[in-house]
C-alpha positions, 0 to 999 in steps of 0.5 A: 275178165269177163266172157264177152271180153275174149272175143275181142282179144282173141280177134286182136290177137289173130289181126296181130298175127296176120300183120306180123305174117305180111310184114315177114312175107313182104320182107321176103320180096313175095309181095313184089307183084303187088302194084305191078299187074297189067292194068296197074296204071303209071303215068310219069311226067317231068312234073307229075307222077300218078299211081293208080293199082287198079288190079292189084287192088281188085286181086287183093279185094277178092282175095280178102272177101274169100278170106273173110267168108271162110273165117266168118264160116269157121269161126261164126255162129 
C-alpha cells in the first residue's frame, strides 16, 4: 500500500465511526429535538403535508462548520 493511501483510509474509517456514533445515539431517542425547534415549519392539509426544519438545519449546520474547523485545526497541516 502506498503512503498517500492512508489518509484516505484513515478519513473513511473516522466517517464510519461517526455514522455508527449517530445511529446509536439517535437510537437512544437523543436526537428527538431534531425537526422539532421553534421556526421548524409544519403545514398539514387534508391533502397536503410540508415539512420545512429551517432551524434545526441551521443548528446542525453551525454545529457541523465548528466541528470541521476544529478537525481541519487538529488534523491539518
Amino acid at each position: 500500500m502506498k503512503t498517500s493511501d492512508r489518509p484516505v483510509g484513515n478519513t473513511l474509517i473516522l466517517v464510519g465511526a461517526g455514522l455508527i456514533l449517530l445511529g446509536v445515539i439517535a437510537r437512544l431517542g437523543l436526537l428527538s429535538w431534531f425537526g422539532n425547534l421553534p421556526g421548524d415549519v409544519r403545514i398539514e392539509n387534508e391533502r397536503t403535508r410540508v415539512f420545512a426544519p429551517i432551524t434545526s438545519m441551521i443548528v446542525l449546520s453551525v454545529v457541523g462548520s465548528v466541528l470541521f474547523n476544529l478537525f481541519s485545526r487538529w488534523f491539518g497541516e
